[in-house]
C-alpha positions in Angstrom: 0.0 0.0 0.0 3.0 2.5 -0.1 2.4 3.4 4.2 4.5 2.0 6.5 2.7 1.0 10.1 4.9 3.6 11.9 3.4 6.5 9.3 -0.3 5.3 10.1 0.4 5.4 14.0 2.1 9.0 13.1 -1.3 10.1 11.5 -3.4 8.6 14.2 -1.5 10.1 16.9 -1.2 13.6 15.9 -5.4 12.7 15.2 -5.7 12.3 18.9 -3.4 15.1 19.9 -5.2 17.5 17.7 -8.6 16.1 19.3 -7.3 16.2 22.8 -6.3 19.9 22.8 -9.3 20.9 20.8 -11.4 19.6 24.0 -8.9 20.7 26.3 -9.7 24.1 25.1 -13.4 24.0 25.5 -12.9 22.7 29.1 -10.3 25.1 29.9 -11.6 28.2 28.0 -13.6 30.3 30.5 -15.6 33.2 30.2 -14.7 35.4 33.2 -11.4 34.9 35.4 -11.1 36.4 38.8 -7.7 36.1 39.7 -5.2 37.6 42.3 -7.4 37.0 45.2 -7.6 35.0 48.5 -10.5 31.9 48.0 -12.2 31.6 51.3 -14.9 28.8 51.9 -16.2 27.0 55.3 -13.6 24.5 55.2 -10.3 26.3 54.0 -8.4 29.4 52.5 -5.9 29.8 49.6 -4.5 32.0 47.0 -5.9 31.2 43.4 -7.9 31.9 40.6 -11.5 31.4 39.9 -12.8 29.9 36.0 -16.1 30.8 34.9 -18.2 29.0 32.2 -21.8 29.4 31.5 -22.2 30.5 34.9 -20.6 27.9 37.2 -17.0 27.7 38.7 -15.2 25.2 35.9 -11.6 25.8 37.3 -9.7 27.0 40.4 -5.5 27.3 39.9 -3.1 29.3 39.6 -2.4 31.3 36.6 -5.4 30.0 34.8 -5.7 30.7 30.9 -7.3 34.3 30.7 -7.2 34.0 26.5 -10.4 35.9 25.2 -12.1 36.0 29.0 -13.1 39.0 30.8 -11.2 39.6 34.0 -11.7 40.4 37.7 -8.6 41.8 39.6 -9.0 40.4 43.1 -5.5 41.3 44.4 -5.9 41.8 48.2 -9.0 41.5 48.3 -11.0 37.8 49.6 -13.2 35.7 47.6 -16.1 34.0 49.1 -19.5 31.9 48.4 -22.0 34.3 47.5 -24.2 34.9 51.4 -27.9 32.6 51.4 -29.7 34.4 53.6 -32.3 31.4 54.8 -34.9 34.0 56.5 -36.3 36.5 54.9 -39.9 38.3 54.7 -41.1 39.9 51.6 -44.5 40.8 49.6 -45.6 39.0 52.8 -49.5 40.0 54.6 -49.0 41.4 57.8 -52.7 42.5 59.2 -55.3 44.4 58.0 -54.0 48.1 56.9 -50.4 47.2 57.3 -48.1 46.4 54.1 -44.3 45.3 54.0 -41.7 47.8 52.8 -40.3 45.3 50.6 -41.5 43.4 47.7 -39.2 41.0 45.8 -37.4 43.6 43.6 -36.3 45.9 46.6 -36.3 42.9 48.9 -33.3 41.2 46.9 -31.7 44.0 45.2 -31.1 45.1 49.0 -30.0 41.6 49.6 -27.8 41.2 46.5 -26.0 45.3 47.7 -25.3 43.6 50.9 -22.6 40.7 49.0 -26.0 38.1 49.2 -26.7 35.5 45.6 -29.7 34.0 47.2 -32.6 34.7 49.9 -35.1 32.2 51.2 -38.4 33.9 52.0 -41.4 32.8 53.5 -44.8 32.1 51.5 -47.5 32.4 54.6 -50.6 30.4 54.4 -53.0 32.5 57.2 -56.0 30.8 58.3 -58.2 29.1 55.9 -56.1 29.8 53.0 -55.3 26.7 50.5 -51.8 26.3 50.5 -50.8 25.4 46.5 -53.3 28.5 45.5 -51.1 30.8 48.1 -48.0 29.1 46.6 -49.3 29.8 43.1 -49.6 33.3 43.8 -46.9 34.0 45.9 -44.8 33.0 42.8 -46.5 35.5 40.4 -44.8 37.8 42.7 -41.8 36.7 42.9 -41.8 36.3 39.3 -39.1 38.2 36.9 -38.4 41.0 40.1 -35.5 39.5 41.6 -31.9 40.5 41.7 -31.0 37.3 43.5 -31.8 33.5 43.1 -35.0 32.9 45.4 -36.3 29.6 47.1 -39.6 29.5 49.3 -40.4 28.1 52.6 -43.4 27.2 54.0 -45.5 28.6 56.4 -48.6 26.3 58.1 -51.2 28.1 60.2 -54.2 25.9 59.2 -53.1 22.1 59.9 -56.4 20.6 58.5 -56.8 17.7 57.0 -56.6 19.0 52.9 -53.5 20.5 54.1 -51.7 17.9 56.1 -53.0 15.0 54.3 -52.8 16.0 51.1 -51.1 19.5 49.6 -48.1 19.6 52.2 -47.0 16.0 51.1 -47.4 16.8 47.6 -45.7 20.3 47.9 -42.7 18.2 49.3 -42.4 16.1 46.7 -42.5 18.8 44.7 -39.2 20.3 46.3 -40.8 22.6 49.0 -39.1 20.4 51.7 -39.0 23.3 54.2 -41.8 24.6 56.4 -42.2 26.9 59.6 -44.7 26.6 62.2 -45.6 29.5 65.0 -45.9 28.9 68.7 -47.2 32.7 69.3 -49.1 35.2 66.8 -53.0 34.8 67.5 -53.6 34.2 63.9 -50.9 32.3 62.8 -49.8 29.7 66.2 -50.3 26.3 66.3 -51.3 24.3 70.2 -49.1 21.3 70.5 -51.7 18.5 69.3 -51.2 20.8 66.2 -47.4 21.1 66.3 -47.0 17.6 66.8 -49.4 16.6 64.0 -47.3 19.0 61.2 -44.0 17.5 62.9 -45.1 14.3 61.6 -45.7 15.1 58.3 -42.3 16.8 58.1 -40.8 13.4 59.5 -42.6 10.9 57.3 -42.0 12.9 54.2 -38.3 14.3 54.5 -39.0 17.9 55.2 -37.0 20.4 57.3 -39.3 22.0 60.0 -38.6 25.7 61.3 -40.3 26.9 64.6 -40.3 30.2 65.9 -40.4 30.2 69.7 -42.4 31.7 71.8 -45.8 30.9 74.3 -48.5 32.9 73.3 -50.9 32.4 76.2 -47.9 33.7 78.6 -47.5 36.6 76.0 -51.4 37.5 76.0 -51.1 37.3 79.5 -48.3 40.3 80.0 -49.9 42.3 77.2 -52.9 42.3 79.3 -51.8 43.7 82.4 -49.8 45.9 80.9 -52.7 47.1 79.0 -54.2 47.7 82.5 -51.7 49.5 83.9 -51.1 51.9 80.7 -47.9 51.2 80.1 -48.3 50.7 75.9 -44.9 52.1 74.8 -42.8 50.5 72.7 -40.5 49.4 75.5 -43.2 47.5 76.7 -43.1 45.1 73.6 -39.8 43.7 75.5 -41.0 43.2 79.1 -44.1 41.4 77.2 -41.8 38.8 75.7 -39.4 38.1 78.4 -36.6 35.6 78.3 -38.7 32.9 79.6 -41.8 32.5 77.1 -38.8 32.0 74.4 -36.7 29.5 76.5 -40.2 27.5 77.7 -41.6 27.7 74.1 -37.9 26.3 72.4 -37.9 23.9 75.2 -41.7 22.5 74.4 -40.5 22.6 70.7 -37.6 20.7 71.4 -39.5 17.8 73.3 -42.4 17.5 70.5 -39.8 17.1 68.0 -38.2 14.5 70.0 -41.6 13.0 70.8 -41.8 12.3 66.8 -37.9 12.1 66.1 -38.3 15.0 63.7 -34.7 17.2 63.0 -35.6 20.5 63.6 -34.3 24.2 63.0 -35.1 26.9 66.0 -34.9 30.5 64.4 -33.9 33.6 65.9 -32.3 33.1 69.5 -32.2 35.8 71.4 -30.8 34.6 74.3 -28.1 32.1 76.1 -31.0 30.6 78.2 -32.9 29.3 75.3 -29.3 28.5 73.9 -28.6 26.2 76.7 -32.1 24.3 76.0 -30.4 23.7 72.2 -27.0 22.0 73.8 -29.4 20.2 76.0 -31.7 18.8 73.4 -27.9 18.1 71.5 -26.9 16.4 74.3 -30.2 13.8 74.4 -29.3 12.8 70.7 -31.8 15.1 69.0 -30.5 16.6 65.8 -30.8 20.8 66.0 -30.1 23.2 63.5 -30.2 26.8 65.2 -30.0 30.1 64.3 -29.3 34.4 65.5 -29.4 37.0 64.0 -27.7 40.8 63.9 -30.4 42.3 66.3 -29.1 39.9 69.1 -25.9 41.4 68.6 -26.0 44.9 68.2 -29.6 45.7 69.4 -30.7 45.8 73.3 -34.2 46.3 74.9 -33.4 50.0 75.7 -33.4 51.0 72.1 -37.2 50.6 72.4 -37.2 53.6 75.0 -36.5 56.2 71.7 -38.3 59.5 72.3 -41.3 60.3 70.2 -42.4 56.6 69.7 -38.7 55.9 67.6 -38.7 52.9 69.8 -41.0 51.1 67.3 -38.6 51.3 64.9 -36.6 48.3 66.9 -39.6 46.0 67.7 -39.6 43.1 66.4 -40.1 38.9 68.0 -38.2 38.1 69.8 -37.0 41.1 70.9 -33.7 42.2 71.4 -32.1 41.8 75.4 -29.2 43.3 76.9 -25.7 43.3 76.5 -25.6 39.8 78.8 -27.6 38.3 75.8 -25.2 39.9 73.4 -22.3 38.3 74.4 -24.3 34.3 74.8 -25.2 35.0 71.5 -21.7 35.8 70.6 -20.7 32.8 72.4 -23.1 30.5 70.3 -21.8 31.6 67.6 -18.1 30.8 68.1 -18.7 27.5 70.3 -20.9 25.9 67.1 -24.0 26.5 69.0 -25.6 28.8 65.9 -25.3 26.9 62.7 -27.0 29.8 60.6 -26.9 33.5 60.7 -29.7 35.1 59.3 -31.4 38.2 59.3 -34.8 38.0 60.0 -35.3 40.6 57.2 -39.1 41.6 57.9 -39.3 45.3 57.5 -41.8 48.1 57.9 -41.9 51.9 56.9 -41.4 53.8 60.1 -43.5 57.1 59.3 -46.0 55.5 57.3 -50.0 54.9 58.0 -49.4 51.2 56.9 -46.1 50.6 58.6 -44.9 51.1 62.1 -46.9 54.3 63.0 -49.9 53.0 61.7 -53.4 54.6 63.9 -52.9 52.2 66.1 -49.5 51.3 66.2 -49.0 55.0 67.3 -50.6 54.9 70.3 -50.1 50.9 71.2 -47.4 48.8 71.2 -49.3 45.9 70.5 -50.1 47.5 67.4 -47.0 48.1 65.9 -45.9 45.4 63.6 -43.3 43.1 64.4 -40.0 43.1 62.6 -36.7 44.9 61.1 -35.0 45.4 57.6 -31.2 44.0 57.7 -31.0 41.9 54.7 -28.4 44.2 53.4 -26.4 44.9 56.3 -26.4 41.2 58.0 -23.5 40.3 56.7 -21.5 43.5 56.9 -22.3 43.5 60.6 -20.8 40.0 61.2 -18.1 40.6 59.4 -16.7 43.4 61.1 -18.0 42.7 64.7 -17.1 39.2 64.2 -13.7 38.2 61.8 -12.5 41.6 61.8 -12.7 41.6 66.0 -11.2 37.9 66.1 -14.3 36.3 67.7 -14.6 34.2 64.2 -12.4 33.5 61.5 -13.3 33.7 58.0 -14.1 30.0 57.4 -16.6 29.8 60.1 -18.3 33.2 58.5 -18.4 31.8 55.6 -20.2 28.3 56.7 -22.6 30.7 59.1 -23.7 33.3 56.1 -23.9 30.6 53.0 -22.4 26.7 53.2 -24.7 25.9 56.4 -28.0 27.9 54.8 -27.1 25.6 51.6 -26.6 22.2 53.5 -29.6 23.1 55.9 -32.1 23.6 53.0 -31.0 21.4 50.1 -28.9 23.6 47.9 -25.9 22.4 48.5 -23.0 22.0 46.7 -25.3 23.8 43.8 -24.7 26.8 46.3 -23.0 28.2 49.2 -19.3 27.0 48.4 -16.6 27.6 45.8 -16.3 24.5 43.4 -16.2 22.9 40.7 -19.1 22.4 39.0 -21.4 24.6 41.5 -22.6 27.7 40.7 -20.1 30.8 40.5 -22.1 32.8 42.8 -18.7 35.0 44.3 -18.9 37.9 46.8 -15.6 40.0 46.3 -14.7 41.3 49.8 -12.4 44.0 51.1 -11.7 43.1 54.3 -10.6 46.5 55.7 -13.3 49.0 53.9 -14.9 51.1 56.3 -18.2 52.4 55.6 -21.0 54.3 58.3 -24.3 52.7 57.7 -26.8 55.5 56.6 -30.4 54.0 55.2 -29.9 56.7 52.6 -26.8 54.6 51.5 -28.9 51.1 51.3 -31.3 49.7 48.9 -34.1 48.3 50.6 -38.0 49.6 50.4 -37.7 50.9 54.5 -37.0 54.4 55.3 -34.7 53.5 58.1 -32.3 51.0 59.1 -31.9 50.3 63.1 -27.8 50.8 62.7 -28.1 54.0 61.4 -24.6 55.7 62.2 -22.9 52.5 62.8 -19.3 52.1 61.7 -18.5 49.1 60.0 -15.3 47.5 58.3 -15.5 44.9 55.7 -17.9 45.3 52.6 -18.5 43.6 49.7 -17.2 45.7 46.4 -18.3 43.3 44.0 -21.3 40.2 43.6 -21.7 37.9 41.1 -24.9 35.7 40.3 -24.3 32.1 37.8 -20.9 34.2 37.0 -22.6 37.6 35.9 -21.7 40.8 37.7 -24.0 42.5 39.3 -22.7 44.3 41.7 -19.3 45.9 40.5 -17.1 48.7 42.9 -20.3 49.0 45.1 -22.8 50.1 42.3 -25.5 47.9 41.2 -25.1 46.5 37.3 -27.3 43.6 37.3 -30.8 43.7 36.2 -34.0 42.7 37.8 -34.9 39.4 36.7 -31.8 38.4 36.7 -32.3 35.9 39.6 -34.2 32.7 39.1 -36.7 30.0 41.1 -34.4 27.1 42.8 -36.1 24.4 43.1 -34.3 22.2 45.9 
């Protein structure tokens, strides 16, 4: 035939080369490099560069190719998971004549300004409402506002039986495998039989059950004597939820859930009391997931004593303590007692009719609705009260504000790390930035922020989403719509 067997290997071989580097290029190739920086996730740090390719993390090296890719110039500067922030209120009701300052647009473009890639909010079923047709329309929403990637949990207030035994399971199955049940709020709290018949449901079908603590009855029972003796300020929303209605209610939530063998997640601690119930339950074998948030550290009860009624703007459930309670929070936090940090994002106008100084609210505590904006500032705050102070390191901020949120609630690896193969959703940090918190400088739908004036050092300058900027030097780029539905 004229070829000898060495020329047909010759041709076959450079065959393969040619079709090995032809592929190696399309794996290597990225769109977007972000080099120069310091990768920081829950388990360790390092120097190195990020690949990005149709938006997820496809290489982390040094010196990665850069040929025909945009760049980001990290250099001194740390690269983390974008923050999950697990608890968040939006577009939510709140009572008759009373609406939310946030919808989804301003909800998550607040978020996303704050170095934040994906919020959790809550869609509320209140009493006699059908769950899938609140779902349905909680999603219409949602839908093509958000700045951020968005997942829903849950909320039960009417256990009946087309709910228990029949949307909640399917809803599950769907991928809504995370629901939250009330032990105070007239309208929205559940008695024990209730509690313990919802636990179930999570158990048999795989679902992740949130409780918020707190006894109603011994709540109603303070409001009313207050009432009686006039004293309807806003301080008195504190000394109407004392320390011990959280610590009894997490305590009674603690022993139904081990009654049924159900996980569970305890949300916003206030307090090393209720704490020490957690590392009790721990110790009995029950599996807890538990969470704070920035009012327990910054906030005390005495804020709520602000002259003409500017106490309201700090009343939310529970409420914040004292400086004691600021430091066992503090103490959770580093000993592994927290798993999440979250903000409990539920905010109000102040001087509005609907908000905080509704008719009523104005002249009644009990009135005035429950809850603060901090979506934005949430991880700010820890950042600089916590790493920057030395009571964390960065690892563990990083597994508090994202890799925990992700593992607790069934996004993970997808989110809440720095991978390969997950989803390049990167907060670019500078460490030592100092900024004063003004709500003039924020994003959110409020028209206050409770740490007005606070000095904090450690901001996010940049935030991408699926490996698009949208966030770049502290100015918003992205577009609403950008963020997507996860379905978990």
């Amino acid at each position: 035939m004229g070829f000898s067997i060495f020329y047909v290997y010759h041709l076959v071989f450079k065959r393969l080369r040619s079709t090995f580097l032809e592929e190696s290029y399309l794996v290597m190739s990225h769109h977007l490099v972000i080099f120069g920086g310091k990768i920081c996730t829950a388990a360790d740090s390092m120097f190195a560069d990020i690949g990005i390719k149709d938006g997820q993390i496809v290489s982390i090296g040094r010196d990665l190719d850069r040929t025909g890719a945009e760049v980001i110039d990290a250099t001194g500067k740390l690269v983390l998971p974008g923050g999950i922030d697990s608890h968040v209120h939006l577009s939510q009701p709140s009572g008759e004549g009373i609406v939310m300052a946030d919808d989804f647009e301003t909800g998550t473009r607040s978020a996303l300004c704050g170095g934040n890639t994906t919020v959790m909010p809550f869609c509320l079923q209140e009493r006699n409402d059908n769950l899938r047709g609140v779902l349905n329309a909680y999603h219409g929403l949602a839908e093509g506002q958000c700045y951020t990637d968005i997942a829903f949990h849950l909320i039960i207030s009417n256990p009946d039986a087309q709910t228990l035994g029949q949307d909640l399971p399917a809803l599950i199955a769907e991928g809504y495998t995370s629901i939250k049940v009330f032990m105070t709020y007239e309208a929205l709290r559940l008695n024990d039989s209730e509690l313990l018949a919802a636990f179930d449901v999570a158990r048999q079908h795989g679902a992740t059950m949130m409780v918020h603590c707190e006894n109603e009855d011994a709540i109603r029972y303070l409001v009313d004597r207050h009432e009686a003796e006039s004293r309807v300020t806003p301080h008195a929303h504190a000394t109407t939820r004392p320390i011990a209605v959280e610590r009894e209610a997490t305590h009674r939530a603690l022993s139904l859930a081990e009654v049924v063998d159900l996980p569970i997640v305890i949300v916003h601690v206030s307090n090393g009391a209720a704490a020490e119930e957690i590392r009790r339950a721990r110790g009995r074998g029950l599996k807890v997931t538990a969470e704070t948030c920035p009012q327990y550290l910054m906030l005390t009860a005495n804020d709520l004593d602000g002259m003409d009624w500017e106490g309201a703007k700090f009343v939310c459930s529970p409420p914040p303590r004292d400086t004691t309670e600021q430091r066992a929070c503090w103490q959770g936090l580093m000993d592994g007692t927290f798993d999440l940090f979250s903000s409990d994002h539920c905010p109000f106008r102040y001087d509005s009719p609907q908000g905080k100084l509704n008719p009523k609210g104005a002249k009644n505590f009990r009135f005035i609705p429950n809850g603060i904006p901090g979506v934005e500032t949430r991880l700010p705050i820890l950042f600089s009260e916590g790493v920057n102070t030395g009571r964390i390191d960065i690892n563990r901020f990083v597994a508090l504000t994202a890799t925990n949120h992700a593992k607790t609630y069934g996004l993970y690896p997808r989110k809440g790390t720095i991978a390969i193969g997950s989803d390049a959703d990167l907060a670019i940090w500078d460490p030592d930035l100092e900024r004063t918190v003004h709500h003039a400088d924020l994003h959110d739908g409020a028209d206050y922020t409770p740490y007005e004036g606070r000095t904090l050092r450690g901001w996010p300058v940049t935030v991408l989403l699926r490996g698009k900027v949208m966030m770049q030097d502290g100015a918003l780029v992205g577009k609403r719509g950008d963020g997507v539905y996860l379905n978990r």
